[in-house]
N, C-alpha and C positions, 0 to 999 in steps of 0.2 A: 284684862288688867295687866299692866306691866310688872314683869318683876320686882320684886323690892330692891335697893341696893345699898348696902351699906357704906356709908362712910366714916373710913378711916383716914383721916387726917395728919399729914406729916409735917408737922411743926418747922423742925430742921429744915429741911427742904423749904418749906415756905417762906420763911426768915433768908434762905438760903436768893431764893427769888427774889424778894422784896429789895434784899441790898444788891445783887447785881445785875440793875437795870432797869426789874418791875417795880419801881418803889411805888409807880400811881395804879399798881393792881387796884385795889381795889375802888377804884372808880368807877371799875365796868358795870352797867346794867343792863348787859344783855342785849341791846338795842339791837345788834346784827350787824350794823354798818361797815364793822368791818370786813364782813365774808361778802359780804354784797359788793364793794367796792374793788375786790382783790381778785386782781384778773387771772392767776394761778390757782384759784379755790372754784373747785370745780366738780360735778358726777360724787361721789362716794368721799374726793377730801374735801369736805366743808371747814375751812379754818377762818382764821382762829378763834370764834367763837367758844366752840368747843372748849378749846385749850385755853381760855381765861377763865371758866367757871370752875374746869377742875384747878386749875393753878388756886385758884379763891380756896379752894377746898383744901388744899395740900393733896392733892392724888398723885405723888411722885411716882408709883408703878405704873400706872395708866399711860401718864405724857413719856415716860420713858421710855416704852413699848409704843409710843404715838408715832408712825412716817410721816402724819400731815405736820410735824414740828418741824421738820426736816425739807418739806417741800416748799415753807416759806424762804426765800430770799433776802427778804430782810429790806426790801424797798421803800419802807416805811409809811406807802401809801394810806395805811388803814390807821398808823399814827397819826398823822396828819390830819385824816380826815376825820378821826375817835371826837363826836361831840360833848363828851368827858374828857378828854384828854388821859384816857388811859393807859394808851400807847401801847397797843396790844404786839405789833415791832418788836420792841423789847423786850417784853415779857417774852415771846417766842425764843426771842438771843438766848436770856436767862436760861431757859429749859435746856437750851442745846446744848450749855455748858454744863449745868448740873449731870445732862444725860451721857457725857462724855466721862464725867468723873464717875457715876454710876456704872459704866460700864467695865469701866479702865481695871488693865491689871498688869500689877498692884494697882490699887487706887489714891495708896498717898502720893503715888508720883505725881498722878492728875491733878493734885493738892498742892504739889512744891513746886509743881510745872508753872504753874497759875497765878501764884502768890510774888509780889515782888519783897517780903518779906523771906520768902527764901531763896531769890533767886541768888544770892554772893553763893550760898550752898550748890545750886545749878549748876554754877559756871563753875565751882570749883574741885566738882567731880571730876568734869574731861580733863583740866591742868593736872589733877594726880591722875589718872589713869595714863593722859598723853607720857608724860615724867615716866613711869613704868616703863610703859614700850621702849621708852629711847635706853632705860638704863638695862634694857633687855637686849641691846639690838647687838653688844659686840660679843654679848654672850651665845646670843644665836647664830653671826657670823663665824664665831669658833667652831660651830658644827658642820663639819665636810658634809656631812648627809645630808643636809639640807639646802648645800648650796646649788643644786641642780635644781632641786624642787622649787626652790623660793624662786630664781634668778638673784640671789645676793647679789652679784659683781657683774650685773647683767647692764644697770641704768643708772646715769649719773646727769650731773645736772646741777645748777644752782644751790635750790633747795633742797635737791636729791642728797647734797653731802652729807648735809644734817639730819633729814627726815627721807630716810629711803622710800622707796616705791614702796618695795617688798612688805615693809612694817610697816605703811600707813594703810595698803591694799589688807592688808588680815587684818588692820585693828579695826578701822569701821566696818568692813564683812560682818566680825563678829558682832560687834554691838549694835549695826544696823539690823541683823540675821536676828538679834534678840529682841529687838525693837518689833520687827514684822511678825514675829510668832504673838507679841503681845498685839497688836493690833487684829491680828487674824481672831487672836482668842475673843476682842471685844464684840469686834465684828458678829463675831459669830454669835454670842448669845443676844446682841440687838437683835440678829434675824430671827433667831428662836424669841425673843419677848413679841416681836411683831406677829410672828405667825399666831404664837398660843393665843395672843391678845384678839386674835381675828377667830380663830376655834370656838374659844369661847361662846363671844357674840354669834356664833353661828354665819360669820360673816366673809370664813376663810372661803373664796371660789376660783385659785388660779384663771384666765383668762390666755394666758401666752405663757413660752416656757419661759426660761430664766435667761439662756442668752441671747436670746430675741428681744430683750427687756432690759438687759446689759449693752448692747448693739444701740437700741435709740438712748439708753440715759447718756452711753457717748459721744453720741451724735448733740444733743443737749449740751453736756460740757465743755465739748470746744468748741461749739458756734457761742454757749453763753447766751442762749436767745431766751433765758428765761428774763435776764436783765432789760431785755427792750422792752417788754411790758409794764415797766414802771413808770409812772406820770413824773411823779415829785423826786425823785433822783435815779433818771435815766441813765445821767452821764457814768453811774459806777458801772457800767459792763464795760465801758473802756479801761479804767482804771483796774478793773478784774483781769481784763484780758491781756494789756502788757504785763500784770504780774504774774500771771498763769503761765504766759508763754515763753515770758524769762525767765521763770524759774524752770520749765519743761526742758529747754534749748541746754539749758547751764548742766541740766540733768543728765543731759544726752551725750552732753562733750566729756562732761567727766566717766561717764557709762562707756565712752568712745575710748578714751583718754585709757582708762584701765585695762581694759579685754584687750585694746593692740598692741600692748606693753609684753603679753602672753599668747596671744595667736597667732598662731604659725602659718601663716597664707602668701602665699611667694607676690599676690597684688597688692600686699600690703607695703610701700616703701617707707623711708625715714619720715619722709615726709608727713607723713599718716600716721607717725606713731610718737605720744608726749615724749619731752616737750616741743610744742609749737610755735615753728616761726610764725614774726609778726601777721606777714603776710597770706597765713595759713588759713583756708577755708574757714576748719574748724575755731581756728582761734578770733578772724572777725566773727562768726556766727557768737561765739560765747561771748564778746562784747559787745554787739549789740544787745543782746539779749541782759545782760549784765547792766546794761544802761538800761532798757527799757524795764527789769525789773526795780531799779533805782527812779524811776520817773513814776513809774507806777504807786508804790510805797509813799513815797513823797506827795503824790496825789491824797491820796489814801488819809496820810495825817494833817494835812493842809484843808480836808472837807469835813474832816470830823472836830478840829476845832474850830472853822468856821462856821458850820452848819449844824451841831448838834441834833437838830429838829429833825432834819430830813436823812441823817449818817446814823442817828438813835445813837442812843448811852453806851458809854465806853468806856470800860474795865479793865483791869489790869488784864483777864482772860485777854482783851483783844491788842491793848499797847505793848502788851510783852511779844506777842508772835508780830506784829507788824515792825516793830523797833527791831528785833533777833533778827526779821527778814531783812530789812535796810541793811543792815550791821555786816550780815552774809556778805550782799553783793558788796557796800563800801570797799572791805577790808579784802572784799577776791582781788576789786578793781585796784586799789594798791597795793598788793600783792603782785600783780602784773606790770605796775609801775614802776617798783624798785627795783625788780630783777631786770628789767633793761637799765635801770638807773647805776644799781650797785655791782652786778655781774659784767666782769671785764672782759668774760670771755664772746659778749653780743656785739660790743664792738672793736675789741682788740686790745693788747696788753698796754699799749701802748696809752689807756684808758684806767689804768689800774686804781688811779689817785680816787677815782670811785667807792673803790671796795673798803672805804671807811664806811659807809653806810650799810656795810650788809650788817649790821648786828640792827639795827633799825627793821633791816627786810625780813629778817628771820624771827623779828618782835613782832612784827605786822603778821607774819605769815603763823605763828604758832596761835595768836588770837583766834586769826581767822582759822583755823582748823577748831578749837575751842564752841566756836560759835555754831560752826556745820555739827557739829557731835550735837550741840543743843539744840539745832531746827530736826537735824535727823532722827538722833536716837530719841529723842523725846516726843516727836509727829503723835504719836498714839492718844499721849494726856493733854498736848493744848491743844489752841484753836486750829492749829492744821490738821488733825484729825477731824473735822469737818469733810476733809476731801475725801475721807475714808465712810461716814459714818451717813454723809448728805449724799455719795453714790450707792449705798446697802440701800437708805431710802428712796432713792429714784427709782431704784430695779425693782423694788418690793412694790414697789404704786404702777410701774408697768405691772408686772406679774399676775399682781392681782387684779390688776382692773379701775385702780382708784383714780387712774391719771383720765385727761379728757378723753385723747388721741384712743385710748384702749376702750376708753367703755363705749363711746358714741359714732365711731368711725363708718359703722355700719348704719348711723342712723339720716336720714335725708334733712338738707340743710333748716327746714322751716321745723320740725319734730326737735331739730336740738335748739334752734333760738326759743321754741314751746317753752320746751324743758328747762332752758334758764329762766326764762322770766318766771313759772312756776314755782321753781326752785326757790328765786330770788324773792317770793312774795311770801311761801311757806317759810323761809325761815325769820324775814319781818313779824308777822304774826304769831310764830311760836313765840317769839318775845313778851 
């Protein structure tokens, strides 16, 4: 006899479900079709079967502590193909969000992150907090002791006059530095829900260590080969991919951009160190990349409201972080636009009749700093915390064994096509 199992039913959470995304849960009847069809659901993650019956239940600990929630992609395949039309897709979105804000700390950030009902509150945290810095900054230039440490009088520049290096390098440190301690903290108890969740069931059996498991989920994220497996919207692994890799490249210049501002390396010359002429390596790399994450995005809201069906339901959790992201690269790319446009000193003085526009360049650029504090410091509670919470879950299905590649690798090719078609027919009939 199987254990008995109590259910406890989370109302919240369910209601929670129903309005963002799952509204046709409860259509499901278990048919299977969708684990059967979904080229990702595989050895030990059988989804999402599973996770539409606890979702019916309200079992919010369970899917919380779920990795196979996290190993869906979201390709919508099993919507599509749901002969109810249950769109078990979305229901899966749903959970990931709810299990973001479950995890999140604080967790009403995850709440205000999300809501476009607070986001005027969002955005107008960084405008006071930016306002501070700057009315801080001639107070911290007074102090002699610090002017060696910082480089106060070290970098000038455009919008260097206004918004120094020095203070805008330690104001997102800081709040970035507080943002990563929150995400590490989320992170971390996902892993401990996953592990105990496995203990339990008697089901914890490591297979490989942990950075041999970190090593292929990377491997995974930047080819994005989990996207080629999908029938009915293939095309999003492109569209993932120039946003991935503009937003990585954009990562990098400014990661670049910072440290050689401060590093003392006799090969580093002007050249190599912000701000970057036109012509600069670094500075075509960060506009390609700038464009290519502006095509991407654009892709992104052009498929979801053309296509609902196949892009699945779409919430403020998903329009707020893709609109923030557009908004990022826009206001970078005019941002770089007006300082040739308004700054007399790129083309010569004799250009000065320009410099009526920099109160416009320094409107554009203080937005744009506004918006990075909202994609950065906040990454923990919206949908970019996916890239945080969807790689805990890739390592933990290598680790332990759930993914194909780990449980079957040693098995001969005719023993695992066995094993699927078994698989595939057992869980029909459990039905």
């Amino acid at each position: 006899m199987p254990d008995a199992y109590r259910v406890r039913p989370d109302r919240e959470f369910l209601d929670h479900i129903l309005d963002g995304g799952g509204a046709d849960l409860k259509k499901c009847f278990q048919c299977a079709t969708c684990s059967v069809v979904c080229e990702l659901c595989s050895g030990r993650a059988v989804f999402p079967r599973k996770e539409m019956i606890w979702a019916q239940w309200g079992l919010k600990e369970k899917l919380a502590a779920d990795p196979d929630v996290w190993l869906c992609h979201q390709c919508n395949d099993c919507s599509t193909r749901c002969p109810r039309g249950a769109r078990p897709g979305d229901v899966l979105a749903a959970v990931r969000r709810e299990a973001v804000q479950h995890y999140s700390v604080p967790r009403f950030l995850s709440v205000w992150a999300n809501s476009f009902a607070h986001l005027p509150v969002m955005l107008l945290i960084p405008v006071v907090l930016l306002v501070l810095a700057l009315l801080l900054r001639r107070p911290l230039e007074g102090v002699e002791a610090l002017s060696g440490v910082l480089g106060l009088a070290d970098h000038h520049g455009f919008y260097a006059d206004l918004f120094p290096h020095w203070l805008l390098i330690g104001f997102f440190s800081l709040f970035t530095g507080l943002a990563f301690v929150a995400a590490v903290a989320g992170v971390v108890r996902f892993w401990r829900a996953m592990k105990a969740a496995d203990v339990a069931s008697g089901g914890y059996a490591p297979t490989s260590g942990i950075i041999p498991g970190l090593g292929r989920t990377l491997k995974t994220i930047f080819s994005h080969d989990k996207f080629s497996k999908c029938e009915r919207h293939g095309g999003r692994r492109w569209v993932h991919l120039g946003s991935f890799y503009g937003f990585a490249a954009l990562f990098v210049v400014s990661a670049w951009a910072v440290v050689a501002l401060y590093m003392i390396n006799p090969l580093i010359t002007n050249d190599f160190v912000y701000p970057f002429r036109f012509w600069n390596p670094w500075k075509i790399l960060a506009n390609v990349a700038c464009i290519a994450l502006i095509i991407g995005c654009i892709k992104a809201i052009v498929d979801r409201k053309r296509s609902p069906e196949s892009s699945g339901a779409s919430t403020s959790f998903d329009w707020i972080f893709v609109w923030l992201l557009l908004s990022v690269a826009v206001t970078g790319l005019l941002t770089e636009v007006f300082r040739f446009v308004a700054d007399p000193g790129v083309y010569g003085d004799e250009h000065a009749v320009w410099t009526g526009v920099q109160y416009v360049a320094y409107a554009i650029y203080f937005v744009h700093l506004v918006l990075v504090f909202d994609l950065l410091v906040y990454l923990p509670y919206s949908k970019f915390a996916h890239i945080l919470y969807r790689t805990a879950a890739l390592v933990y299905a290598e680790h332990t064994g759930r993914s194909r590649e780990v449980v079957r690798a040693a098995l001969p090719e005719v023993e695992v096509r066995q094993q699927d078609e078994q698989g595939a027919e057992q869980v029909v009939e459990a039905a």
